[in-house]
ZAMARGU-4260 file (C-alpha; in steps of 0.2 Angstrom, whole numbers, plus 5000, padded with zeros to 4 digits):
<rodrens>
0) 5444/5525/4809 | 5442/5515/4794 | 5426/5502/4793 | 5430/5483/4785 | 5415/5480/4772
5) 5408/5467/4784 | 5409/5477/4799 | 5400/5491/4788 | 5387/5478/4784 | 5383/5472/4802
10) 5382/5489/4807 | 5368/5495/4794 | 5359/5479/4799 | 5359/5485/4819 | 5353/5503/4810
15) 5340/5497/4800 | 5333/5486/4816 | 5334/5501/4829 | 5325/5511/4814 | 5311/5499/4813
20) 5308/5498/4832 | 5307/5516/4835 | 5295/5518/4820 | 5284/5504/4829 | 5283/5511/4844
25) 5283/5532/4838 | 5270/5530/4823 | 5256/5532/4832 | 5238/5535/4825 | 5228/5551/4832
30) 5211/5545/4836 | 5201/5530/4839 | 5209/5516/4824 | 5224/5507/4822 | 5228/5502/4805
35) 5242/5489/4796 | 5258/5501/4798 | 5256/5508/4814 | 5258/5506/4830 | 5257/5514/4848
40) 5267/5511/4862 | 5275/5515/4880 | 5265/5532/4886 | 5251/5533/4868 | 5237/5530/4869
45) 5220/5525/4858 | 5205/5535/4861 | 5188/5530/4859 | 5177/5544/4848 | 5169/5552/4863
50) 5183/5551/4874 | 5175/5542/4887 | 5189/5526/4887 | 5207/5523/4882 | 5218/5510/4878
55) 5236/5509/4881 | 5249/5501/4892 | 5247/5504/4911 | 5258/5498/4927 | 5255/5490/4941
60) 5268/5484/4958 | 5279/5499/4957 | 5279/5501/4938 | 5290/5485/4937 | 5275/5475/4928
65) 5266/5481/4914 | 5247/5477/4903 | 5238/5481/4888 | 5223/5489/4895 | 5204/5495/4892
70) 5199/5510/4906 | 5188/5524/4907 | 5195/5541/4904 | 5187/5549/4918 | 5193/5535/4930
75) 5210/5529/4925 | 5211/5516/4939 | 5194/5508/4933 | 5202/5495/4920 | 5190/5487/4910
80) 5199/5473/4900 | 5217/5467/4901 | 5224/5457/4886 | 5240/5449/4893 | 5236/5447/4909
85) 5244/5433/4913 | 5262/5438/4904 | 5265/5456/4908 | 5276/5465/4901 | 5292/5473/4911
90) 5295/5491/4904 | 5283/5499/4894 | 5294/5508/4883 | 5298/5489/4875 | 5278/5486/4873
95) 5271/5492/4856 | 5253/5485/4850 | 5250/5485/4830 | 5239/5475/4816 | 5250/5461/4810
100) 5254/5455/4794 | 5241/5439/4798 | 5227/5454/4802 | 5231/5449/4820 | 5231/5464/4834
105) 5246/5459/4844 | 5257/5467/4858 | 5274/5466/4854 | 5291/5466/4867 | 5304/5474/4858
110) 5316/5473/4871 | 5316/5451/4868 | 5316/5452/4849 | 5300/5460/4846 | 5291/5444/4853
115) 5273/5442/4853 | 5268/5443/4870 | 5249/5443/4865 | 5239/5440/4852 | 5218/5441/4847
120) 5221/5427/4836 | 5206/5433/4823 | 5195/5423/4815 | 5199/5431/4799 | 5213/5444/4794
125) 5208/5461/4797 | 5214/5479/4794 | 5208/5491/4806 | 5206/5488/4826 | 5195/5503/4833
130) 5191/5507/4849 | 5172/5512/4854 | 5165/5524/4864 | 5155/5507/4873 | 5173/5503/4879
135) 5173/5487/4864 | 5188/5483/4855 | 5182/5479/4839 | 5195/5473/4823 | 5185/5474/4804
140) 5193/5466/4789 | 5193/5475/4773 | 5173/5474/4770 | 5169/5482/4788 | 5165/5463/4795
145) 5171/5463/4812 | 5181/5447/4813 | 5185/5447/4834 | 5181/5459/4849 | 5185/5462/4868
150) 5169/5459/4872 | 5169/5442/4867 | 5184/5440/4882 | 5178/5449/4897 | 5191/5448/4909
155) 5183/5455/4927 | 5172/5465/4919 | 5156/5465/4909 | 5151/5483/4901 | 5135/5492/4895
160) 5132/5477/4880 | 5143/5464/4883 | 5136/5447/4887 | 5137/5432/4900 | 5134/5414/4892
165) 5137/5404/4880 | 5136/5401/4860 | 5128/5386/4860 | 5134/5382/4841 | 5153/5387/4845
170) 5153/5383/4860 | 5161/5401/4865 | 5160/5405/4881 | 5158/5422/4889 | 5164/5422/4908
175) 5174/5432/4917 | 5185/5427/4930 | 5192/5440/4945 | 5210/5447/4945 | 5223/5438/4957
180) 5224/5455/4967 | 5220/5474/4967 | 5238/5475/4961 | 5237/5459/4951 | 5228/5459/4934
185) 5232/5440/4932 | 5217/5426/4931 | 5212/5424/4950 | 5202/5411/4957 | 5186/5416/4955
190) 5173/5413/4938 | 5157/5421/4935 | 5147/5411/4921 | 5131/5404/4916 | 5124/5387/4918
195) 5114/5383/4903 | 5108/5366/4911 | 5091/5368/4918 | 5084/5385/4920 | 5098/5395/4915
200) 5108/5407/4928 | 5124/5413/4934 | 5137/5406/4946 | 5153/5411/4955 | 5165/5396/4957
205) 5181/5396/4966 | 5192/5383/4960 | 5178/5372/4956 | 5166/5375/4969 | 5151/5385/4968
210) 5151/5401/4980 | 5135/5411/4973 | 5121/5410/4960 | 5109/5423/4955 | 5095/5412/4952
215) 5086/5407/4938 | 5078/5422/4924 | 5059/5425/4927 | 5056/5436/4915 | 5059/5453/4924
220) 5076/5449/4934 | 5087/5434/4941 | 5077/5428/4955 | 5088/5429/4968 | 5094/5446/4964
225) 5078/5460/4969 | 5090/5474/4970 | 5091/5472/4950 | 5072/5480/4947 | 5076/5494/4959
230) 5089/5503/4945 | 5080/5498/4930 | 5079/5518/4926 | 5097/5516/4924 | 5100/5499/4914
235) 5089/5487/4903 | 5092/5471/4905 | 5088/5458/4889 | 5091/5439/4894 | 5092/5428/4877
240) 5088/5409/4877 | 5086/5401/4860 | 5094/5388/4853 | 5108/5397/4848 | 5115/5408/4862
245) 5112/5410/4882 | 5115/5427/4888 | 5112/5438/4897 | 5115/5457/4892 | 5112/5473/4901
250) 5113/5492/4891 | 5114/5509/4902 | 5099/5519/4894 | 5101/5532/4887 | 5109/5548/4897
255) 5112/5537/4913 | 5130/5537/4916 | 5143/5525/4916 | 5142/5506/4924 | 5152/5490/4924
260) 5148/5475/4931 | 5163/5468/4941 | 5170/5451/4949 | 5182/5456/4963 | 5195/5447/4967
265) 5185/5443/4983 | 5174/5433/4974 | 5160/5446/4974 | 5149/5453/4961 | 5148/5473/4962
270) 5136/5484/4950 | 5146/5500/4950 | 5138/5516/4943 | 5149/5533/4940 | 5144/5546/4948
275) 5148/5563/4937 | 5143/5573/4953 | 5158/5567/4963 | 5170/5558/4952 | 5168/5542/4961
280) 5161/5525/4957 | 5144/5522/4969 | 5139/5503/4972 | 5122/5500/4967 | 5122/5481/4972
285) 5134/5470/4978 | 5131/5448/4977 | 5132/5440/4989 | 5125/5451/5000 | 5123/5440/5014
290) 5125/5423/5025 | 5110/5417/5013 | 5121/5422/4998 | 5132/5408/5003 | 5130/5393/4991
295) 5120/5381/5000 | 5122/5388/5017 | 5107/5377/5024 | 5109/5359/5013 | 5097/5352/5004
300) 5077/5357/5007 | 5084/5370/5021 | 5079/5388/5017 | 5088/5401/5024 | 5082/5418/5032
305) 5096/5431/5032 | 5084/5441/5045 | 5077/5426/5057 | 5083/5423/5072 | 5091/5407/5066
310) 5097/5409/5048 | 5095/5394/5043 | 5077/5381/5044 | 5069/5368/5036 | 5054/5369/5023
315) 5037/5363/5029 | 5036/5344/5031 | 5055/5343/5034 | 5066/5340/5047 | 5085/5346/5050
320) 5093/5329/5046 | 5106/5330/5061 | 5098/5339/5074 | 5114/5340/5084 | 5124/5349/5071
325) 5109/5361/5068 | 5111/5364/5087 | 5128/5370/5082 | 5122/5381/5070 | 5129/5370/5056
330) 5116/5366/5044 | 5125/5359/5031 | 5119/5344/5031 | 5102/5352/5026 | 5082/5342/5027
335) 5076/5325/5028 | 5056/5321/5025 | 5047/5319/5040 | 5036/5310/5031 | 5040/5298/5015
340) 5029/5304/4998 | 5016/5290/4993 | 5013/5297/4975 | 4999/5289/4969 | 4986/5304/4973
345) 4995/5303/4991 | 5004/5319/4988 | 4999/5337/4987 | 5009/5352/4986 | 5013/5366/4998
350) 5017/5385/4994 | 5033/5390/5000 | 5029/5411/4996 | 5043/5424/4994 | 5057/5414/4992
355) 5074/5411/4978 | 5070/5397/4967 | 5081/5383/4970 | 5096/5379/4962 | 5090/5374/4944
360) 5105/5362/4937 | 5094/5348/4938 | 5077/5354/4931 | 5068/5354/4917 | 5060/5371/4909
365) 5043/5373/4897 | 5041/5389/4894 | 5026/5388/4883 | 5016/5379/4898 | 5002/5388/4911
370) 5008/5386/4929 | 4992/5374/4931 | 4998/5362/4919 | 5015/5363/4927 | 5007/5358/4944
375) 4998/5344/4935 | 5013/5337/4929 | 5024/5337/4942 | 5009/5327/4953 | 5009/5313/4940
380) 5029/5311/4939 | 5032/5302/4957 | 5050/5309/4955 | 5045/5330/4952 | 5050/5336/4969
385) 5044/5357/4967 | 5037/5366/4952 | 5037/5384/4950 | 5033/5398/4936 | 5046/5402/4926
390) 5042/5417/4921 | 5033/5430/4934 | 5027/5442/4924 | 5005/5439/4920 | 5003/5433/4936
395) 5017/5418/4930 | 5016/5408/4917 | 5031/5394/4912 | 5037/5378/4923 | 5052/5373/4932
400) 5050/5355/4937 | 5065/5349/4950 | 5068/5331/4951 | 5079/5328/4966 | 5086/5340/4983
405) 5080/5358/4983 | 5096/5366/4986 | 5100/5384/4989 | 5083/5390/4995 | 5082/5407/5005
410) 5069/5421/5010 | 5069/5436/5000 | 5061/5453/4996 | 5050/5452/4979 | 5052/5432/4981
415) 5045/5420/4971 | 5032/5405/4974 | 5039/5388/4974 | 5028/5373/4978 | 5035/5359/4986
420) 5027/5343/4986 | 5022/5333/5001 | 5016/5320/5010 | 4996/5320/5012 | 4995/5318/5029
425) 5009/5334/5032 | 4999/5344/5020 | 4983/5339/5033 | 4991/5345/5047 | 4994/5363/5039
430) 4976/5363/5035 | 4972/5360/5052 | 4983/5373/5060 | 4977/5385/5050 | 4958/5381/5054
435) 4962/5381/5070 | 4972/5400/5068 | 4956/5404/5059 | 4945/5401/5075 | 4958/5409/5086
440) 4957/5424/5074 | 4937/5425/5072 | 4938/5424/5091 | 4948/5437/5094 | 4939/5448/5084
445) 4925/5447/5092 | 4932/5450/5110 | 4941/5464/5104 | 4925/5473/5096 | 4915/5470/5114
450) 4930/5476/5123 | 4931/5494/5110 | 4914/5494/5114 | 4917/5492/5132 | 4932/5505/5132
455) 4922/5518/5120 | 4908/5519/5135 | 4923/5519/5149 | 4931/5535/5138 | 4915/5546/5135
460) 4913/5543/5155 | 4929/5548/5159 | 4929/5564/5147 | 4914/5568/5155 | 4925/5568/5172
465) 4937/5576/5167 | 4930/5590/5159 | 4919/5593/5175 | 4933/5592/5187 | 4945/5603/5176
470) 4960/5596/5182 | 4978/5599/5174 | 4982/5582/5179 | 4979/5566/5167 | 4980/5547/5176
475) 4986/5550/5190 | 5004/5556/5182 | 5016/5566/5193 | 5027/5579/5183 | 5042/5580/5199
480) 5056/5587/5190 | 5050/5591/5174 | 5045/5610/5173 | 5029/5612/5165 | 5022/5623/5151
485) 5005/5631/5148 | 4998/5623/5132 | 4994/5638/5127 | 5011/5646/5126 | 5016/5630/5113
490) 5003/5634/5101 | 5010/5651/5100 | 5027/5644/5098 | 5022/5634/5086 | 5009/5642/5076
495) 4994/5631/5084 | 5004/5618/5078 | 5006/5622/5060 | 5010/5608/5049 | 5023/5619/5040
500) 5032/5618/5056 | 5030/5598/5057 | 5048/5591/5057 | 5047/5576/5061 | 5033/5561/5064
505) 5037/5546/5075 | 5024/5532/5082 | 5015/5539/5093 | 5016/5558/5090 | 5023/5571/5079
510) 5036/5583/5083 | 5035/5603/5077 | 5049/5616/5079 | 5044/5630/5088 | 5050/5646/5094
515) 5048/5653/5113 | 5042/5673/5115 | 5061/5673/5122 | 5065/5670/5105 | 5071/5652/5112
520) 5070/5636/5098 | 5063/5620/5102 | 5057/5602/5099 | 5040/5601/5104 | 5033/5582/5102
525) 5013/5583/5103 | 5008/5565/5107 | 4994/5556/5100 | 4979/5550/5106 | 4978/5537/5095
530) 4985/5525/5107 | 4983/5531/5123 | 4991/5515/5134 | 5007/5514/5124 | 5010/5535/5122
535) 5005/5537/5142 | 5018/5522/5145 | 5032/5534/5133 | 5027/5550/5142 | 5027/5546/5159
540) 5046/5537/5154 | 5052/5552/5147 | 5048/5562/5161 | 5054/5550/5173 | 5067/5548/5164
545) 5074/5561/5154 | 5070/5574/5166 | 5084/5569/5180 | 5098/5567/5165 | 5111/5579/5161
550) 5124/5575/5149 | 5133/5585/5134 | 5129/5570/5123 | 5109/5567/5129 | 5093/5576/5120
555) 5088/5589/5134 | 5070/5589/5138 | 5065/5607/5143 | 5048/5602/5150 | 5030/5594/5150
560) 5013/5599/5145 | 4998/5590/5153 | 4979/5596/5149 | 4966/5584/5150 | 4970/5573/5136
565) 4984/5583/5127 | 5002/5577/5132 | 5017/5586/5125 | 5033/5585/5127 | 5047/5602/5125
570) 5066/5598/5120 | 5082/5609/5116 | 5081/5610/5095 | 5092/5602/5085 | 5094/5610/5070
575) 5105/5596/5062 | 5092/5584/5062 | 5095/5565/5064 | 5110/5556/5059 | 5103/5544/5047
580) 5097/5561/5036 | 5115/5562/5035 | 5123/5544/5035 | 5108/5537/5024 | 5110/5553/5011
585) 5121/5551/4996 | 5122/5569/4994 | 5125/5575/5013 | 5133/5562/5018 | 5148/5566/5005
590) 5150/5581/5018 | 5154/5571/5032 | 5172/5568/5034 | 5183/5555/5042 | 5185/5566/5058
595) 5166/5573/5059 | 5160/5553/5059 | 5174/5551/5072 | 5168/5564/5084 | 5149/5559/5082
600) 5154/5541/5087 | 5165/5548/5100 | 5151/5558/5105 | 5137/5542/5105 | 5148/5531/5116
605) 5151/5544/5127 | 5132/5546/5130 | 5129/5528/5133 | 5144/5527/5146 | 5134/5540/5155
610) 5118/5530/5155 | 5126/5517/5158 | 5139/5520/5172 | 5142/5537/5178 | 5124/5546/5179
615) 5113/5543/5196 | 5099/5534/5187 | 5110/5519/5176 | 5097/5515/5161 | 5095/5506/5146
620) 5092/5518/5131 | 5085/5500/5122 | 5080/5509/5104 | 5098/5518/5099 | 5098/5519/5080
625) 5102/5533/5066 | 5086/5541/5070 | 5085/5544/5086 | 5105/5551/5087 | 5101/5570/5085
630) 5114/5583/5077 | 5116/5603/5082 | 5122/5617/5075 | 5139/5610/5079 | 5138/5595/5074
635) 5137/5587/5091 | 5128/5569/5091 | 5116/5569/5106 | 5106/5554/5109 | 5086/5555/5110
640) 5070/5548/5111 | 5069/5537/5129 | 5051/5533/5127 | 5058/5514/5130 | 5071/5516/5140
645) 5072/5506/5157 | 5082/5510/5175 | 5094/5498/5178 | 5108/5495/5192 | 5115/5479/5189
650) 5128/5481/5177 | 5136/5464/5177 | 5118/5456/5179 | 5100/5456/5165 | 5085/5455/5168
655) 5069/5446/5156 | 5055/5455/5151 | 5039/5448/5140 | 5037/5461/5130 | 5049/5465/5117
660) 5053/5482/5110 | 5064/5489/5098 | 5068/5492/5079 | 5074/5478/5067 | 5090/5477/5064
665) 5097/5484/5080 | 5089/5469/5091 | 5105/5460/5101 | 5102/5440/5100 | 5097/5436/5118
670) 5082/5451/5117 | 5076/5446/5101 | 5075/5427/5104 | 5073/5428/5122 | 5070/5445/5130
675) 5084/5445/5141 | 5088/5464/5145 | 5106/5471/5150 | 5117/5484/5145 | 5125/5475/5133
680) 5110/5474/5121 | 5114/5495/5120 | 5131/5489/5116 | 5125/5477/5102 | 5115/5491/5094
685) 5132/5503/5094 | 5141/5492/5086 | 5127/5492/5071 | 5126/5509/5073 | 5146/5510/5073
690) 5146/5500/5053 | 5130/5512/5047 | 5141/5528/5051 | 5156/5518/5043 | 5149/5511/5029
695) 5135/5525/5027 | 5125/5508/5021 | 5108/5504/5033 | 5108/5488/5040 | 5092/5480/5034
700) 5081/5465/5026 | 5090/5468/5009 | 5105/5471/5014 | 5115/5462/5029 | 5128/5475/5033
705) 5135/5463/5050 | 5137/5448/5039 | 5145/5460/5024 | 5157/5468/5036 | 5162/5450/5045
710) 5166/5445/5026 | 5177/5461/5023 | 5187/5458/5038 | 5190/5438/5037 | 5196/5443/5020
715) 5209/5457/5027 | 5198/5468/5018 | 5190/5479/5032 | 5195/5496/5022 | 5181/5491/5008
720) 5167/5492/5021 | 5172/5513/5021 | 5159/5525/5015 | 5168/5526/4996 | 5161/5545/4998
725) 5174/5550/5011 | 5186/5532/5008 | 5199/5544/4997 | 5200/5560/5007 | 5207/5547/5022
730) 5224/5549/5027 | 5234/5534/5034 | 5230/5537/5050 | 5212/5538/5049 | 5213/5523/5039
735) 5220/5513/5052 | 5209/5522/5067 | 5194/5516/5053 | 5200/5499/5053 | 5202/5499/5072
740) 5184/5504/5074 | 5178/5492/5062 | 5185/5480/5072 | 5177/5487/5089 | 5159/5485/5078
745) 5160/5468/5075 | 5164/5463/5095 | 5150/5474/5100 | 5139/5463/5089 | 5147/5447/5096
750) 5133/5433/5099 | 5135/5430/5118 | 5134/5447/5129 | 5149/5440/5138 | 5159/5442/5125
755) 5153/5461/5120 | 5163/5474/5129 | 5156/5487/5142 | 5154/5504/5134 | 5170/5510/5147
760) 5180/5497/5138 | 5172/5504/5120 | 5180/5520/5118 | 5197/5515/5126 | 5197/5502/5112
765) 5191/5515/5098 | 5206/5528/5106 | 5221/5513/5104 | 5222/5516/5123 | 5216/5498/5125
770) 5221/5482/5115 | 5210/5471/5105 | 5204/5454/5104 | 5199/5447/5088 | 5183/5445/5087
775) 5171/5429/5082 | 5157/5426/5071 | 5142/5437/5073 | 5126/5430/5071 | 5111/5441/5066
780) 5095/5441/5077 | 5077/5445/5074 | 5065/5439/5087 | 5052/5424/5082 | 5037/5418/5090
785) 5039/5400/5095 | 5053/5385/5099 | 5045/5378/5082 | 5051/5394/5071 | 5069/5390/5076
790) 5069/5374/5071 | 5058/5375/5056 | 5058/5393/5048 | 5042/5396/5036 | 5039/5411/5021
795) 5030/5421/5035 | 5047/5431/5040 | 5036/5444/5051 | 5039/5443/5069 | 5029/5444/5083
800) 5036/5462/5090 | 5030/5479/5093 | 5040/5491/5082 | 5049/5507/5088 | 5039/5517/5099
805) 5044/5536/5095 | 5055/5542/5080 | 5059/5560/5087 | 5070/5563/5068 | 5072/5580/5061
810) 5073/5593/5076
</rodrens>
């Protein structure tokens, strides 16, 4: 065939342009730099020196989008920084990133013309872009000056050095905002930045609305965020504020592995460490963790308590502003002064201990100043509303003055002190309550002495008594069923009690292993004498108890031993220990697969349906937690410890009690607040018990795992709540079972006992044999003192309660 001169022409053209792409996207540079000249593209990649992240083109929604990407070579799905995330590319064999002519890094599409898709846009022109082993992205011009880097534009993600704030000369702001989507690198709705107005801190907005802060810097931490001082061997945190930059950094130290802060497109911040044990990414804290977490949950001058029996209350001299809508549990509308300020020396200032600062957008900050001379100027400005230390460390030094409405207040572990000013005649009152606590207290003192004077004499008469009447009996208790033991035979088996054989210590004894001349193991819980009212109360219910029981899935007691003051219990030995030194364990709870934590749970409910339904003595365990669910050889959960448990027939019915026993965090509502007692405050406690084993998180003070596993599942997102040690071993039908159970914990932790299913409608539920309804808000529950605490929560947070009795862990 024979070529006219212009067809020859046309075609060298279409050569030399299929010549030039192919070099662009096959000249790829070996190692960590990119230089004028070259290029990578479709599967290459640029390594930083250390090999610990990469950058290259990566896919997401089926491979038919694709994005220039930072991640970590040991976790390819942990991407760090995305450059066009909001105009992906289609193909990655038509992506190819170089330096261009301008010094600009850009990603090119070659399958539109070889248009830029993205660009860094550089300052100046530079020749090299390089890749650290920090996971920055750094371009250098021709003297070594770096002229732009990735961590200047965080996308969801801040690394070991990168900063949150601002440039207060440039103006340049360092945010991050949350992906659209797990499969969806695009901008989402969610921002993480700094205020700089004020006392400087961090916010989450959605779409123009704050969702979280962290609180303001004092010095050591944010204030609102204690978890931070509790990995401080892992990180160092340096908080800039000068009157060129705002910012807060934080560095992993020096052989601590890998971590990344992250905005999720939940809204959530998540500090996540690597974990070179298990390949997996551990969460060290997580914001917000909580109801309290919640922007402005209780309005103005309202402080929330993410552990009170009513989250949200008022400060000191305040009142809920609508009393109706705080009966409805909407507290929105915050506090109104029960009394109006009268400045001139009228006022005084009352300590609200323990707490999150206030929001700080409208305060003013002296660092240089004492916390005295704070004090003294709020008292003379008729308009300063609280003062505080801004910086904690010394004993405090600083001031934060606020002007207006204390907004965002809550209770919190390691809180700060804020003083709130008030009217005279409130701060009068206080003064008088407490005098009048004082003489209650100095009172009580006194009668108590006479009465352990009175009891001492009453003991050494009894011993007496009893050691002349040599009884084996001790007031007046019958064994009946209970086969007894020679306390001489238990100090053989365990070594007169050896405390090398100690496995285990709860309130009112310690439990030993111990082996029979038969060669037979047991539990043997020695009681104490150290309180002898509330340990005869556990023995005697025990033996009442526990003695007539027999179940597969129930701690068997083997007998009792009674001589003169010495009271013992003897159990079947568990040599698993207690579920929470699993569950609670980051290294033995990686063993427990999906199906082991389904047959435990299995294995609780089944108990409780026994107590509760199909043994002859219906009871009320009243105390099921991690600790006292006991493991054997075969993994077989058995529930224990019965010390408080209570006979009960009614099933439909409750019953009220004055006396109030249990363990935080496992409390249902209508017992904590008003010691109504049924079988659905067992169920209440399986459902907590249900998220713990889940999760493999502790449901606590710090951390509100109810609340957190409510926000999952409004979100769709009830899969996160999975233990991440056994998440990725799941198939997709334990991940729906998972979901299902999930789903079962949150209505067993509904607020109203009506609305809680019976344990014979629990596993039913849990098996798919039963369909579920969708379950409603929980509320958390702690019990309080009087009417006045739920209306008017204060910075004491500790309830008037008597603890858990007996811990029978580690048999």
């Amino acid at each position: 065939m024979i070529m006219r001169p212009t067809q020859i022409k046309s075609r060298h053209a279409l050569l030399l342009a299929s010549l030039s792409v192919l070099l662009l996207t096959a000249s790829a540079v070996a190692g960590s730099t990119l230089t004028q000249g070259t290029a990578i593209g479709g599967d290459q990649r640029l390594a930083s020196p250390g090999g610990v992240f990469q950058l290259g083109l990566f896919p997401v929604a089926n491979n038919t989008r694709w994005f220039l990407g930072i991640w970590l070579t040991a976790s390819p799905g942990a991407v760090v920084w995305v450059a066009n995330r909001d105009r992906p590319l289609d193909a990655s064999s038509s992506g190819a990133v170089t330096l261009s002519g301008r010094g600009d890094l850009v990603l090119l599409d070659a399958a539109s013309g070889n248009d830029t898709i993205w660009s860094s846009s550089s300052s100046s022109a530079a020749v090299v872009a390089r890749l650290r082993d920090d996971g920055n992205l750094v371009l250098a011009d021709a003297a070594g000056v770096m002229v732009w880097q990735s961590f200047d534009h965080p996308t969801n993600t801040f690394l070991s050095g990168s900063r949150a704030g601002q440039d207060l000369r440039t103006g340049a702001v360092w945010s991050a905002s949350s992906w659209r989507g797990a499969d969806d690198p695009s901008a989402g709705d969610f921002r993480y930045v700094m205020d700089t107005r004020g006392s400087p801190e961090l916010h989450v907005w959605k779409k123009g609305r704050k969702t979280f802060r962290t609180g303001p810097w004092n010095g050591v931490r944010f204030s609102g965020c204690p978890d931070m001082t509790t990995y401080a061997d892992l990180v160092e945190y340096r908080f800039t504020h000068t009157a060129d930059e705002v910012s807060f950094v934080y560095r992993d130290r020096v052989g601590s592995p890998v971590s990344r802060l992250v905005l999720n497109e939940s809204g959530a911040m998540q500090r996540l460490v690597w974990d070179r044990a298990t390949l997996a990414w551990r969460v060290f804290w997580s914001g917000p963790r909580d109801q309290c977490d919640v922007y402005g949950a209780c309005g103005p001058f309202g402080v929330c308590n993410a552990v009170g029996a009513v989250m949200c209350g008022c400060i000191r001299g305040f009142v809920p502003s609508s009393p109706a809508e705080w009966r409805m549990r909407n507290a929105s509308g915050g506090c109104a002064r029960s009394t109006a300020l009268q400045c001139g020396g009228g006022d005084g200032f009352y300590a609200l201990r323990g707490v999150k600062l206030p929001e700080t957008h409208g305060s003013s900050v002296d660092a240089g100043a004492t916390l005295a001379e704070c004090g003294r100027r709020c008292s003379s400005n008729c308009s300063c509303t609280a003062y505080a230390a801004s910086d904690v460390r010394g004993g405090g030094t600083g001031c934060i003055q606020w002007f207006g409405e204390l907004m965002d207040t809550r209770f919190i572990h390691d809180g700060q002190d804020l003083f709130v000013r008030l009217a005279m005649s409130d701060l009068h009152l206080l003064d008088a309550t407490k005098t009048n606590k004082l003489v209650v207290v100095i009172a009580a003192v006194i009668t108590s002495f006479a009465l352990f004077l009175l009891s001492l004499g009453l003991l050494i008469w009894r011993k007496i008594r009893q050691h002349s009447k040599q009884v084996t009996k001790f007031d007046d208790i019958v064994i009946g069923e209970c086969p007894s033991y020679l306390l001489e035979t238990l100090r053989e088996a365990t070594d007169r009690f050896c405390p090398k054989n100690e496995i285990g210590r709860g309130g009112f004894g310690t439990v030993y292993k111990g082996q029979m001349a038969d060669g037979q193991e047991v539990a043997v819980k020695k009681l104490s004498t150290g309180n002898r009212v509330q340990g005869l109360k556990e023995f005697k219910n025990e033996v009442d108890l526990i003695a007539k029981l027999q179940h597969r899935n129930l701690v068997r007691l083997l007998g009792c031993c009674i001589h003169y003051s010495e009271r013992i219990l003897v159990y079947e030995y568990m040599s698993n220990k207690s579920l929470d030194t699993f569950i609670f364990d980051p290294r033995r709870r990686a063993t427990l697969s999906w199906k082991t934590r389904m047959d435990i749970i299995f294995d609780i409910a089944r108990g409780l349906l026994y107590l509760h339904q199909d043994s002859r003595h219906t009871m009320i365990h009243r105390d099921l937690k991690a600790a006292n669910v006991l493991l054997d050889r075969e993994m077989v959960a058995k529930i224990s410890d019965f010390g408080i448990a209570k006979l009960f027939s009614n099933i439909s019915g409750h019953q009220v009690t004055e006396r109030i026993v249990g363990t935080y965090g496992y409390m249902s509502p209508e017992y904590a607040m008003d010691g109504m007692v049924s079988f659905m405050q067992d169920v209440y406690s399986f459902g907590v018990l249900l998220l713990e084993i889940i999760s493999g998180r502790r449901n606590q003070r710090s951390f509100n795992l109810i609340a957190h596993a409510w926000m999952l599942f409004e979100e769709n997102k009830s899969l996160e709540l999975l233990d991440p040690a056994m998440r990725d071993g799941c198939s997709p039908a334990e991940l729906e079972q998972a979901t299902t159970c999930i789903q079962v914990g949150l209505l067993c932790v509904q607020e109203s006992p009506s609305q809680r299913p019976q344990m014979a409608a629990v596993i039913p539920m849990m098996s798919h044999q039963q369909a579920l309804e969708r379950p409603l808000r929980p509320v958390v529950c702690m019990p309080v003192s009087t009417l006045a605490d739920l209306l008017n929560v204060q910075e004491d947070t500790s309830g008037n309660v008597e603890l858990t009795i007996t811990n029978l862990e580690g048999r």
